[in-house]
NUVEX-533182 format. One record per residue (C-alpha): x, y, z; residue in one letter. Coordinates in steps of 0.2 Angstrom, whole numbers, padded with zeros to 4 digits, always signed. Example, Ala and Ser with C-alpha at 12.3 -4.5 7.8 and 13.67 -1.06 7.14 Angstrom:
# NUVEX-533182
+0062-0022+0039A/+0068-0005+0036S/
***
This chain:
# NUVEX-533182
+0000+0000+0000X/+0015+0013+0002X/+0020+0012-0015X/+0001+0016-0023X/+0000+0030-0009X/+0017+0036-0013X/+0011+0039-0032X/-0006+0045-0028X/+0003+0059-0016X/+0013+0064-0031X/-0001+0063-0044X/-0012+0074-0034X/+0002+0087-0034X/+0006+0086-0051X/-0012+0088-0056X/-0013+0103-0043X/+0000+0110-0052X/-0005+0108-0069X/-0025+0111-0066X/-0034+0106-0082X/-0050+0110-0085X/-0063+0097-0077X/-0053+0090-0061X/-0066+0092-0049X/-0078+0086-0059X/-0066+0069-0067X/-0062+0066-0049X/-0080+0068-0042X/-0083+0053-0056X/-0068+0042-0051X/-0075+0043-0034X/-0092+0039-0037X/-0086+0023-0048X/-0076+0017-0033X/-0089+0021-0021X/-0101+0010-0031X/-0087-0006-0034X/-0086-0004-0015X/-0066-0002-0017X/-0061+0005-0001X/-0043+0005-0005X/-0047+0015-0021X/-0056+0028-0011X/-0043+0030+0000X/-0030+0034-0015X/-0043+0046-0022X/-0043+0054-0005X/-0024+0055-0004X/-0025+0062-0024X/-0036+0075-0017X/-0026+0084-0002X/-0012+0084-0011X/-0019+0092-0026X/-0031+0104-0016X/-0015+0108-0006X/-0006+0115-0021X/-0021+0122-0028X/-0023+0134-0014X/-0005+0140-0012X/-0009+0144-0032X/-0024+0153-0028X/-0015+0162-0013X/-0003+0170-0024X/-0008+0191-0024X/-0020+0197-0035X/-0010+0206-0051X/-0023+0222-0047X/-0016+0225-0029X/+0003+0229-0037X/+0008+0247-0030X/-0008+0246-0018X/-0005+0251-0001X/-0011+0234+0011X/-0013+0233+0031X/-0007+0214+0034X/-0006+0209+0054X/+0004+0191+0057X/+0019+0183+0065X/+0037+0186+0061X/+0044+0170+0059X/+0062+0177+0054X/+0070+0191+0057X/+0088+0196+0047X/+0097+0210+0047X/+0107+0217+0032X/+0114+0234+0038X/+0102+0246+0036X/+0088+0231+0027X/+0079+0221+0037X/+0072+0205+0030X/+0056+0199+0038X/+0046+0184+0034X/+0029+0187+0041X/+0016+0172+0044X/+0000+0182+0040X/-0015+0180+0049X/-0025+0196+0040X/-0025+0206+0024X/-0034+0219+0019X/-0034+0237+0010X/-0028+0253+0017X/-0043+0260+0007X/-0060+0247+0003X/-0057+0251-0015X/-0047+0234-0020X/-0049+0217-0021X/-0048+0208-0005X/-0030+0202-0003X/-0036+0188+0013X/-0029+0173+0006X/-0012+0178+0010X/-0002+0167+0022X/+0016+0170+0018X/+0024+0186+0014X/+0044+0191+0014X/+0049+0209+0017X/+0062+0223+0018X/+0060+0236+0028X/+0072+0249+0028X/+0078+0257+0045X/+0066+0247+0055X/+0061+0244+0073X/+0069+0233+0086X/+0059+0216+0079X/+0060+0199+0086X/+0055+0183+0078X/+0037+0176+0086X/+0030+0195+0090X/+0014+0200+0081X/+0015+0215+0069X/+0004+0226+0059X/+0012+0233+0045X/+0007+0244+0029X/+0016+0238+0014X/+0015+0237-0003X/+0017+0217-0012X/+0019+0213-0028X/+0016+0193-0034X/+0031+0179-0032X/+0044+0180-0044X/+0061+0180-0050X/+0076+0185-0064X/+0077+0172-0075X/+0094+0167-0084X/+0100+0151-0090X/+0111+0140-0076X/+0107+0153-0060X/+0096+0153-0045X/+0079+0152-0046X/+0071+0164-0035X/+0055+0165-0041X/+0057+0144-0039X/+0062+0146-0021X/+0048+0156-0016X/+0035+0145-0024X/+0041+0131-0015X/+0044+0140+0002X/+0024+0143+0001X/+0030+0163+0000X/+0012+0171-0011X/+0020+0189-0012X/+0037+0198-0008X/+0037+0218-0005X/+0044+0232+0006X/+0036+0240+0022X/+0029+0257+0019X/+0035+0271+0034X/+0019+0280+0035X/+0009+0274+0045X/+0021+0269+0053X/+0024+0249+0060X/+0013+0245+0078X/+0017+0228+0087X/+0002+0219+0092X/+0010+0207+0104X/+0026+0203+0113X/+0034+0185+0106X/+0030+0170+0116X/+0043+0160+0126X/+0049+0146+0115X/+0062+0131+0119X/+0073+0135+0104X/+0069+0155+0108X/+0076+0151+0126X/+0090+0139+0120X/+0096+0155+0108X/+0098+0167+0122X/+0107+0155+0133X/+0119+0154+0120X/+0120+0173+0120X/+0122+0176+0137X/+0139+0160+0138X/+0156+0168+0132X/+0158+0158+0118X/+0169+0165+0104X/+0158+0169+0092X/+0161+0155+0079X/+0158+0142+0092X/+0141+0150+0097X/+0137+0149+0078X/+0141+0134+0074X/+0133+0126+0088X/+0115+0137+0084X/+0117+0128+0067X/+0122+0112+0071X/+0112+0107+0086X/+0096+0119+0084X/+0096+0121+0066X/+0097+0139+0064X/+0108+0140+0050X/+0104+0160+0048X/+0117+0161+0061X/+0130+0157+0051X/+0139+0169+0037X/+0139+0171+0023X/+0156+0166+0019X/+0153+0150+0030X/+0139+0145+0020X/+0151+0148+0004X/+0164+0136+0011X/+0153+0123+0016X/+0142+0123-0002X/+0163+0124-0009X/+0167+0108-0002X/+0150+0099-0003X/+0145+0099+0016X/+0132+0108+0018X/+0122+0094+0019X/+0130+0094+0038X/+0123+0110+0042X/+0107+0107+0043X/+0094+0100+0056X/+0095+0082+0042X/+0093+0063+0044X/+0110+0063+0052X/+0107+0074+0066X/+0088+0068+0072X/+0094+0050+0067X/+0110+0052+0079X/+0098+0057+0093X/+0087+0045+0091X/+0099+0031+0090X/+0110+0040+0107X/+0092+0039+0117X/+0085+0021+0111X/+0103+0013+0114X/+0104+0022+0133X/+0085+0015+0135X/+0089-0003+0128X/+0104-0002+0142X/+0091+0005+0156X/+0080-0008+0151X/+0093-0024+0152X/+0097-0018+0170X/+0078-0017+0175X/+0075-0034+0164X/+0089-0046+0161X/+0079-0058+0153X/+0067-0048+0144X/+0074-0032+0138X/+0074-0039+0119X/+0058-0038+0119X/+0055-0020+0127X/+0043-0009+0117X/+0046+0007+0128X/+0063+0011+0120X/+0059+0013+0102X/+0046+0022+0108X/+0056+0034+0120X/+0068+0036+0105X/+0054+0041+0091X/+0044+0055+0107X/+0064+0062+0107X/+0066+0062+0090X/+0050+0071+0089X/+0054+0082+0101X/+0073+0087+0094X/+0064+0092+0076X/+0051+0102+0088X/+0066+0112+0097X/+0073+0115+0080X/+0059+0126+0073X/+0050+0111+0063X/+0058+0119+0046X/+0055+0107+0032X/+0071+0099+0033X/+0068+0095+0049X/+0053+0090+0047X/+0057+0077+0033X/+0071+0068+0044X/+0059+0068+0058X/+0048+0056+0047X/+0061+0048+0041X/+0070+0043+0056X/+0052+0038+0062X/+0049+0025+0049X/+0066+0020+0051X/+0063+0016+0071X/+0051+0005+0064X/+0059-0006+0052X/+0073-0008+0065X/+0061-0011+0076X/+0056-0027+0066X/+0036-0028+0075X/+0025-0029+0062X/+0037-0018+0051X/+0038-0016+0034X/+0054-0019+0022X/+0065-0006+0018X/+0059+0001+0000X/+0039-0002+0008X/+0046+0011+0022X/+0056+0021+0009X/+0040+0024-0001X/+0030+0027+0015X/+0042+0042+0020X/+0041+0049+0003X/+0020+0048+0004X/+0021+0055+0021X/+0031+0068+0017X/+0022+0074+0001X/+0006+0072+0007X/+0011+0083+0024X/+0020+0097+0014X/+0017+0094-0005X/+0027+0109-0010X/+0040+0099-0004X/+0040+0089-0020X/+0050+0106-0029X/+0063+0107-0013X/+0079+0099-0020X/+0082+0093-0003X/+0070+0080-0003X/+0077+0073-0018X/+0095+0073-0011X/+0087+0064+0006X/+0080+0051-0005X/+0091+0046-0017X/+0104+0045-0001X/+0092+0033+0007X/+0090+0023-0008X/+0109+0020-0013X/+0109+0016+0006X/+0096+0003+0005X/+0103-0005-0011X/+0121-0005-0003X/+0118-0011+0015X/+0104-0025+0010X/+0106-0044+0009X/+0124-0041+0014X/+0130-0049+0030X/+0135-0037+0044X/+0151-0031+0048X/+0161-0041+0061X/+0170-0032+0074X/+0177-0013+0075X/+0187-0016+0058X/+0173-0021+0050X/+0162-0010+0053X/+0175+0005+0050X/+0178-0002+0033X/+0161-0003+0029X/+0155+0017+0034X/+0171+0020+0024X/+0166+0009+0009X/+0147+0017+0011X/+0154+0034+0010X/+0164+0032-0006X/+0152+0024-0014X/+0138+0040-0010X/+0149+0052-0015X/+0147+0050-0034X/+0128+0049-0033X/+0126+0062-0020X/+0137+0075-0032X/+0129+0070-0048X/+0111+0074-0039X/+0120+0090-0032X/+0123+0094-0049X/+0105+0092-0056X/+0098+0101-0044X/+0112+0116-0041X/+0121+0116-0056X/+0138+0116-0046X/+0152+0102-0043X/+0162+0103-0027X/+0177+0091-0034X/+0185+0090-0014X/+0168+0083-0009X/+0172+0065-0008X/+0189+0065+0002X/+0185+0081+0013X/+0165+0070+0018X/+0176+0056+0021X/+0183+0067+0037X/+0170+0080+0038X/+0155+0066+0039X/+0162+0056+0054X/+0169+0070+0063X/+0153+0081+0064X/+0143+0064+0068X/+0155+0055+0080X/+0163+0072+0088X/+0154+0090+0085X/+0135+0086+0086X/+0137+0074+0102X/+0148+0085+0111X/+0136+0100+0107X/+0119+0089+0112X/+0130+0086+0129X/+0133+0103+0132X/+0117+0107+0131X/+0112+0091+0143X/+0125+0097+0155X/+0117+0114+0155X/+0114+0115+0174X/+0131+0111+0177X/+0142+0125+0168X/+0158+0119+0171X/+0156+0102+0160X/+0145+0112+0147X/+0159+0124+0144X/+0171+0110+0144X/+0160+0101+0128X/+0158+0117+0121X/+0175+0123+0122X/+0181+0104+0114X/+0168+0107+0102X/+0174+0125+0097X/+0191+0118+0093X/+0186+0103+0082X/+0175+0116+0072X/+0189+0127+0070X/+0201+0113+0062X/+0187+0109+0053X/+0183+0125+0044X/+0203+0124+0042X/+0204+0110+0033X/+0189+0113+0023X/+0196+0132+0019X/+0213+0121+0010X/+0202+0109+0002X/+0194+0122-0008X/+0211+0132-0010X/+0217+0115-0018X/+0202+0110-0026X/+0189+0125-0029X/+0172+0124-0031X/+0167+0120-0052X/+0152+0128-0062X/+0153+0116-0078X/+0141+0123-0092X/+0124+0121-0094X/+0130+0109-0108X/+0138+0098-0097X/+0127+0097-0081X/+0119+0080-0088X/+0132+0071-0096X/+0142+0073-0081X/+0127+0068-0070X/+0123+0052-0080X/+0143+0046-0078X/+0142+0049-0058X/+0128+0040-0057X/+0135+0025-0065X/+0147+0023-0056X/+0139+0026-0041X/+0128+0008-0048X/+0140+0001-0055X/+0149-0002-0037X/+0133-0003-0026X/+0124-0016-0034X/+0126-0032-0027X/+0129-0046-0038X/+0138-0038-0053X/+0153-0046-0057X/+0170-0039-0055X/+0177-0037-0071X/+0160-0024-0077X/+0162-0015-0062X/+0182-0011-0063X/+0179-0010-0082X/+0164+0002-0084X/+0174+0012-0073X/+0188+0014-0084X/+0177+0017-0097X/+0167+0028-0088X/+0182+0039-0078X/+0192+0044-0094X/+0175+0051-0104X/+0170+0062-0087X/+0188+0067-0087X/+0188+0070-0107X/+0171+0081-0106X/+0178+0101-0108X/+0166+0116-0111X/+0158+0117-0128X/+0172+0131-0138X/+0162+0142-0151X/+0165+0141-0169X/+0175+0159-0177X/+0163+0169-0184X/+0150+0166-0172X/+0144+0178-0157X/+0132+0172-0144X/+0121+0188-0138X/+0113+0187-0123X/+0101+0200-0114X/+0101+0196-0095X/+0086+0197-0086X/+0091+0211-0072X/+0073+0219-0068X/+0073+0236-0072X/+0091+0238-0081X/+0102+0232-0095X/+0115+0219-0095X/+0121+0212-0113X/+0135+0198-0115X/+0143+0197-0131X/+0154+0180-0132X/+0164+0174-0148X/+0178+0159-0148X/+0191+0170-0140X/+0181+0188-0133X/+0168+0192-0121X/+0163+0207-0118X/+0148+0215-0108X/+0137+0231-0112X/+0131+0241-0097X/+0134+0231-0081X/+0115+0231-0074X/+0107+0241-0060X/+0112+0240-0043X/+0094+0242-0031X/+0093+0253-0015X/+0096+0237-0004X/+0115+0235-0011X/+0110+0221-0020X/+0117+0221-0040X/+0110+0207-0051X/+0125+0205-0060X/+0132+0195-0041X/+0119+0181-0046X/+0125+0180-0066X/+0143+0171-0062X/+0154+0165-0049X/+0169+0176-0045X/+0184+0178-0057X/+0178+0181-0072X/+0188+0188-0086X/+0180+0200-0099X/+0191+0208-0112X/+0181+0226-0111X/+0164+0230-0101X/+0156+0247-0112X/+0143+0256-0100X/+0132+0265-0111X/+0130+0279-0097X/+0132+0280-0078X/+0110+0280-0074X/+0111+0266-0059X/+0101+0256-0071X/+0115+0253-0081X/+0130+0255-0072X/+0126+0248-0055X/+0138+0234-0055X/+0152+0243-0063X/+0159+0240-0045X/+0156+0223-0041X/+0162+0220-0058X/+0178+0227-0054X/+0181+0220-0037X/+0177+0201-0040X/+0182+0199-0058X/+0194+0203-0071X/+0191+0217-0083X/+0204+0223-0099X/+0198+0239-0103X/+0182+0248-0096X/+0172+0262-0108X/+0159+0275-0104X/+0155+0292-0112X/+0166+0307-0108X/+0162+0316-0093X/+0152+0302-0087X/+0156+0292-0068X/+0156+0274-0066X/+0167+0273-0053X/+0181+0266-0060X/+0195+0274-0073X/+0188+0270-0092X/+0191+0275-0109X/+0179+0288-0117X/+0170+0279-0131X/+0167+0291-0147X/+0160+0290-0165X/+0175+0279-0176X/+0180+0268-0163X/+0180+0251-0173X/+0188+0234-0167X/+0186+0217-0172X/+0188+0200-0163X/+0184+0181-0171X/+0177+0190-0189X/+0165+0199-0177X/+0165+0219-0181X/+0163+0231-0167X/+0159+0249-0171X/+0154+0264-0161X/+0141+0276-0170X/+0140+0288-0155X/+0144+0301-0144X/+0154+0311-0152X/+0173+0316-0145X/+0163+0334-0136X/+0149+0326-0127X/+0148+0343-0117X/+0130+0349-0122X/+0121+0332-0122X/+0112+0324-0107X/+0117+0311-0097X/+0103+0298-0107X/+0111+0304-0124X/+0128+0304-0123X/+0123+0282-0122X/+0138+0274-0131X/+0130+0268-0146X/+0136+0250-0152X/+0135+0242-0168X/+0141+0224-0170X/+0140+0214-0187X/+0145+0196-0190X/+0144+0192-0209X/+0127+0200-0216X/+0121+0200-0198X/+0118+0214-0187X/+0116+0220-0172X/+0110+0238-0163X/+0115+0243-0144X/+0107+0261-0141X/+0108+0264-0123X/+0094+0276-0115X/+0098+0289-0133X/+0085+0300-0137X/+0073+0303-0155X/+0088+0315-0160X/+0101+0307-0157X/+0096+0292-0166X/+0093+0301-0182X/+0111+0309-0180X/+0118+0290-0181X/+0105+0283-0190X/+0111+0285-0209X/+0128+0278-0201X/+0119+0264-0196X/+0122+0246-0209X/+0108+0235-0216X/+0101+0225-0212X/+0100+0226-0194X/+0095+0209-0188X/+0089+0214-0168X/+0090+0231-0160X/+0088+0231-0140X/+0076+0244-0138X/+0082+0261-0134X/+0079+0267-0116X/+0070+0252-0111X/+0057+0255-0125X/+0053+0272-0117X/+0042+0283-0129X/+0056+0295-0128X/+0067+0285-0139X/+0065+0272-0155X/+0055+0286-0164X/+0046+0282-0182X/+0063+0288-0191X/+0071+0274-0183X/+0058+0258-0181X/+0053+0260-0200X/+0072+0264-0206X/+0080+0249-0201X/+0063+0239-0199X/+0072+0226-0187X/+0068+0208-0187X/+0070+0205-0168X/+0066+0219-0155X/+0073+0216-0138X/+0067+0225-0120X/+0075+0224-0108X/+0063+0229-0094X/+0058+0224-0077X/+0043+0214-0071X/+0029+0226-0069X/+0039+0239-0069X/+0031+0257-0062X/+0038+0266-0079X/+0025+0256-0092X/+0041+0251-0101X/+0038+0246-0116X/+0028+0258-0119X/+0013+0256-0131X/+0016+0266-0142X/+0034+0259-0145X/+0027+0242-0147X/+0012+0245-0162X/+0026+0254-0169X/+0039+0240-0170X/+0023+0228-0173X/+0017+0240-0188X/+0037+0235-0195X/+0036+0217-0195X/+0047+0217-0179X/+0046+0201-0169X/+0047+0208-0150X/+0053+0201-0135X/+0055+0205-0117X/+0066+0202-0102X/+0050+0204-0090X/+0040+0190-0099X/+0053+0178-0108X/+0068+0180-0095X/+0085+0181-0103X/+0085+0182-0123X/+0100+0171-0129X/+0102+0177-0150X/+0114+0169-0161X/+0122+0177-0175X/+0134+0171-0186X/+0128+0152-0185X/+0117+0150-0202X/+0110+0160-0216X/+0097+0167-0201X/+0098+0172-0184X/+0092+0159-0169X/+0083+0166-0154X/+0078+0160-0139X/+0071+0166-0121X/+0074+0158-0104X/+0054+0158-0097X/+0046+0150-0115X/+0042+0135-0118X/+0049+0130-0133X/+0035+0122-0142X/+0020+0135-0137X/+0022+0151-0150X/+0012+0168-0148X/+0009+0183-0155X/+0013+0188-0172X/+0020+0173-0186X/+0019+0161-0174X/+0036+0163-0166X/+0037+0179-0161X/+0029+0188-0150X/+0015+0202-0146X/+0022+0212-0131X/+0013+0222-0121X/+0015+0235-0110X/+0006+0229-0093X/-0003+0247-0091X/
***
C-alpha cells in the first residue's frame, strides 16, 4: 500500500499543479465509480490524490491578485524570521489578516506568507505579532539560464508575495513573542562567552538555525559539498534517536535481564525524542522530513510488524508529500532520498560487519560509494560540482557525527552544570575550527566547479553509473572495474563546448529594471552596461557568475544606476581589460571615453561605435549612451543605450543593413525608437530589456504598435527571461528566451511575440 500512496501523493500534486480544466468534476466521477465497486482501497488513493492536489491548488490561488501591485495593504501576522542586512531588514511574516488601506481593492485575505524589507526598521524579534502597511507585488524572480531560481524558491517555500514595508503609517506591534524552547535555548547561547564562531556553529548544528552562520561559512561549506552537515538532516535527528534508544535498551537490560529484547518502551522513547529534537529545531522542512524519516526507520529496525525497507522508503516519501506537497520542488527531498535509496541498495542482503574493523571499513566503503551519486544529484539540482567533496565527507562526515554534534547535544544536557557544558563546548569550538581549516585548504586546492549548462547532464549520468556500478550487489568484478575505466576517462575527457570563429552568442540578461548584454565569440567576451544596482545593495549582476571572471572590455552605455550599477562589483570580483563609458560620465572606475570611429574586431565579429561624439559637453546624461553596432557576416546587431529621438537620427544613416535585432532604446521608453528609426532599419528582432511590472509602463505602447506596424518580432526580459540570440551560425539568426516553452508560440507569425505593456 505505500507504494500506490506514494504515487497518488505525487499525482495529486502534479495535477494541482498543472489544473486542467474538469478536475473536480473527473475526480468527483472516479470517486463515485469506486464508491459504487465498493473499493475502499481505491477511495482511500482518491482521498490521498485529493489533499495533495487541493494543497497546491490553494498555495496557487493564494498567490496576490495582479490588481493590488503598488496598492497600499494593512497585513497583521507573526514574524517568523528576522535578518538584518545593515540598514535592510528581511522579515518573513506568517499572516494572519489582509486587507486594503482603502476598501477600494480586491480583497487580498488569502495571503499566508509574505517576505519583506524594511528599511531602517524597529527593534523586531521573531514570534511578535506586527501590523504593517506595505505594498506586495506577486512571487517572482530573474530568470537566466544556469542561476538561482528565485521565483522557484519562493513558490516552493509557500512565499504568495514579496514587497517592502511602507514608513507611514508607521509599523505597531500587536503582541510581545512567546517563550519558546529553541527562543530560550538561543539566548542562553547569547548570554555563555563563547567565541563567536563556536556560538554559531553550535546554533546551526544542534538547533538548526543556520541563519546564524555567514555568509562566507555557507560559501565554504556549499565549496566543499557539506552543507548537507549543516542542517537539522537525517543525520542529526537519526544520531539522537539512536543515542536515546541505545541508553533506553541499556536501562531496560538492567531493569529486565531476561526480557529487555523484547522491550517496546525504548523505540518508543527514541521516536517521542526524535520528535521532540525536530520540535526544538523550529520544525523547518528539513527537519521535518528527517523527523519522518528517522520515524519509519525506528520502525523497520524495530522489526514488530514492520515493513521492508523500499515499503518504508516509499512510505516516507508519501508521508512527506502528502504533509507538505510543495515539498516535491525542494531539492532537498530529492537529495534525502536518493541518499536513502543508494543506502538501501548498498547495505541490503549483505551480512553485517564483524567487529570494529569491519564496521570502520564498511562506513568507509558506504561513504565512497555515495559520494558519486550524491554529487551528480547536487549537480542536477544546483548546477555546481564541489570536486573536494568525496575526500573532505570522508573526514567532515564522521567528525561532525561522532565528535561535533554529540559534544554540542551534551553541552546542552550538562546545562545546569556549567563547568562540564563549557568543557563540551569549548572541545567542540576547537574541532569546528580545524574543521573550517581543513575545509578552507580543500577548496584552495580544489575549488568549487560551475561546468556549463551543456555539461550538467552528461556529467550527471557518468556519476551516477558509477555510483551503480559499485553498489549493486551481484555484478561481477570485471564490469564494475571496467565500466569504470570506461566511464572515468570520458568524465575526465568532457571540456566546455568552444564556439565556432565567426559566431557571437548575444545574450540579454534578465536584471529587472536595467540592461545587461553579453557578447561572447571563440576567444572575446565582452559585456554592455553592467545592470542596475537596487537601494538594498544588491546588484544582479552578483547572481549572473561565480567570482573571477575575465571579460576583455565592459562598455557602460551611461552612468544612470540602471546601467552602471555593477560597474563596482564588476571590478572588485572579476577581471576586466579595458572599461568604456562616455566622456564626462562616472562609473566609478577609470575607463576610456567611447566616441564615434572607434571600430575593433575579434573572431570575424565587427565592433563599431556610432555615438557620442569626441565633445559630449552639451548632451544629457541619457544621450551621450555609447551607441554600439556589432556585425558578424550579413548579420547585425543595434545597442542604443537610453539615446533619445535626435540622437538616433544623428547616427541613424551611419547605421548598416540589415540590422538583424535592436535592444530597444531606453528600455522602450516613448522618448526613444521614434518612427525615423523603427521604419528605417525595420528590425527583425526587438529586444526590451525591462523589469517585471515595472512602475515606468516600459515598453511603452506606443513603441510596441510601432515595432509591430514593421514586422518586428518583440521580446522581453520581463515575460521571456534572458534572450539568448545567435548570430553568425546559419544563413538566419536563432533566438531563444529563458521563461518560453519551446514548443507553445504567440503573438505575431507564430514565433514571435506580441508584447505588451502591462498598463
Amino acid at each position: 500500500m505505500a507504494l500506490p500512496a506514494a504515487v497518488a501523493a505525487m499525482a495529486g500534486v502534479g495535477l494541482g499543479w498543472w489544473a486542467p480544466q474538469g478536475l473536480v468534476e473527473l475526480w468527483s466521477l472516479a470517486l463515485l465509480l469506486l464508491l459504487a465497486r465498493g473499493s475502499w482501497r481505491g477511495v482511500g488513493l482518491a482521498l490521498v490524490v485529493a489533499l495533495t492536489a487541493g494543497q497546491v491548488l490553494l498555495a496557487k490561488g493564494a498567490e496576490l491578485p495582479l490588481g493590488l501591485l503598488r496598492v497600499d495593504l494593512v497585513v497583521e501576522g507573526r514574524l517568523e524570521s528576522v535578518e538584518e542586512e545593515g540598514q535592510l531588514t528581511r522579515l518573513l511574516l506568517r499572516v494572519d489578516d489582509c486587507r486594503p488601506l482603502t476598501d477600494e481593492s480586491l480583497p487580498c485575505d488569502r495571503l499566508r506568507r509574505v517576505r519583506l524589507s524594511h528599511y531602517q526598521a524597529p527593534e523586531m524579534s521573531p514570534g511578535e505579532r506586527w501590523a504593517l502597511t506595505v505594498r506586495l507585488r506577486p512571487p517572482g524572480g530573474f530568470a537566466n539560464p544556469g542561476t538561482f531560481d528565485y521565483g522557484a524558491w519562493l513558490w516552493r517555500e509557500g512565499i504568495q508575495a514579496t514587497g517592502y514595508v511602507r514608513s507611514e503609517p508607521p509599523a505597531e506591534r500587536l503582541q510581545p513573542g512567546g517563550v519558546s524552547p529553541r527562543g530560550l535555548a538561543l539566548d542562553h547561547l547569547e548570554a555563555q562567552q563563547l567565541p563567536p564562531l563556536t556560538a554559531r556553529w553550535l546554533a546551526a548544528l544542534t538547533l538548526g538555525a543556520g541563519e546564524h552562520l555567514t555568509r562566507e561559512e555557507w560559501d565554504l561549506l556549499n565549496a566543499t559539498g557539506t552543507t548537507h552537515l549543516m542542517v537539522i538532516s537525517g543525520l542529526h535527528v537519526g544520531l539522537v534517536a539512536t543515542f536515546t534508544l541505545l541508553m533506553a535498551r541499556g536501562l531496560a537490560r538492567l531493569v529486565a535481564p531476561r526480557h529487555w529484547r523484547l522491550a517496546i518502551w525504548p523505540w518508543w522513547l527514541a521516536g517521542v525524542v526524535a520528535i521532540g529534537y525536530a520540535w526544538l529545531a523550529g520544525l523547518q522542512p528539513p527537519a521535518m522530513r528527517a523527523m519522518i524519516m528517522t520515524l519509519v526507520g525506528l520502525w523497520v529496525a524495530s522489526g514488530r510488524h514492520a515493513p521492508g525497507p523500499w515499503q518504508a522508503w516509499w512510505l516516507a516519501l508519501g508521508l512527506i508529500v502528502v504533509l507538505d506537497p510543495l515539498s516535491v520542488w525542494r531539492p532537498g527531498l530529492w537529495l534525502s532520498f536518493v541518499a536513502v535509496a543508494l543506502l538501501i541498495v548498498i547495505w541490503q542482503g549483505r551480512p553485517r560487519p564483524a567487529g570494529a574493523r569491519g564496521w570502520a571499513w564498511a562506513l568507509l566503503r558506504t561513504q565512497l560509494l555515495l559520494a558519486p551519486l550524491m554529487a551528480a544529484a547536487v549537480l542536477l539540482a544546483f548546477a555546481r560540482l564541489a570536486p573536494a567533496a568525496p575526500l573532505v565527507n570522508l573526514v567532515a562526515v564522521p567528525v561532525v557525527s561522532s565528535l561535533l554534534v554529540p559534544l554540542g547535544l551534551l553541552g546542552w544536557l550538562f546545562t545546569p552544570m556549567p563547568a562540564l557544558s563549557q568543557l563540551c563546548w569549548w572541545l567542540f569550538g576547537r574541532i569546528a575550527q580545524a574543521l573550517i581549516a581543513l575545509l578552507e585548504l580543500a577548496v584552495a586546492w580544489l575549488p568549487l566547479w560551475w561546468p556549463s549548462p551543456e555539461m550538467i547532464v552528461p556529467l550527471a549520468l557518468m556519476l551516477g553509473l558509477i555510483a551503480l556500478l559499485w553498489a549493486l550487489p551481484g555484478l561481477a568484478a570485471t564490469l564494475r572495474v571496467g565500466g569504470s575505466l570506461l566511464l572515468v576517462p570520458a568524465m575526465l575527457g568532457l571540456t566546455e563546448p568552444r564556439q565556432e570563429p565567426g559566431t557571437l552568442r548575444v545574450r540579454v540578461q534578465d536584471v529587472g529594471q536595467g540592461q545587461l548584454v553579453e557578447l561572447r565569440s571563440a576567444n572575446y567576451r565582452m559585456l554592455y552596461d553592467a545592470g542596475p544596482r537596487f537601494a538594498s545593495g544588491f546588484a544582479p549582476l552578483a547572481a549572473l557568475w561565480p567570482p573571477g571572471q575575465r571579460f576583455d572590455r565592459v562598455m557602460v552605455s551611461h552612468d544612470d544606476v540602471d546601467h552602471a550599477g555593477g560597474v563596482s562589483l564588476l571590478a572588485e570580483e572579476h577581471h576586466v581589460d579595458e572599461f568604456l563609458a562616455p566622456r564626462g560620465e562616472a562609473i566609478g572606475v577609470s575607463f576610456t571615453p567611447c566616441h564615434r570611429g572607434q571600430h575593433w574586431q575579434r573572431d570575424g565579429v565587427t565592433y563599431r561605435v556610432l555615438w557620442p561624439p569626441e565633445d559630449t559637453a552639451a548632451l544629457s546624461s541619457n544621450d551621450r549612451s555609447c551607441v554600439l553596432e556589432v556585425t558578424v557576416g550579413r548579420q547585425r546587431l543595434l545597442l542604443t543605450g537610453d539615446v533619445g529621438r535626435e540622437v538616433e537620427r544623428a547616427f541613424l544613416l551611419d547605421v548598416e543593413r540589415p540590422v538583424t535585432a535592436l535592444l530597444a532604446g531606453h528600455h522602450g521608453s516613448r522618448t526613444s525608437s521614434g518612427p525615423q528609426l523603427v521604419q528605417s532599419l525595420a528590425p527583425r528582432h526587438v529586444i526590451y530589456s525591462t523589469g517585471r511590472r515595472n512602475a515606468f509602463g516600459h515598453p511603452h505602447d506606443e513603441v510596441v504598435r510601432r515595432f509591430r506596424r514593421a514586422g518586428s518580432c518583440q521580446w522581453s526580459t520581463a515575460l521571456d527571461g534572458a534572450v539568448t540570440l545567435w548570430l553568425g551560425k546559419a544563413e538566419d539568426s536563432s533566438i531563444q528566451s529563458a521563461r518560453v516553452i519551446p514548443w507553445r508560440h504567440s503573438g505575431v507569425e507564430g514565433g514571435c511575440h506580441a508584447v505588451e505593456s502591462p498598463h
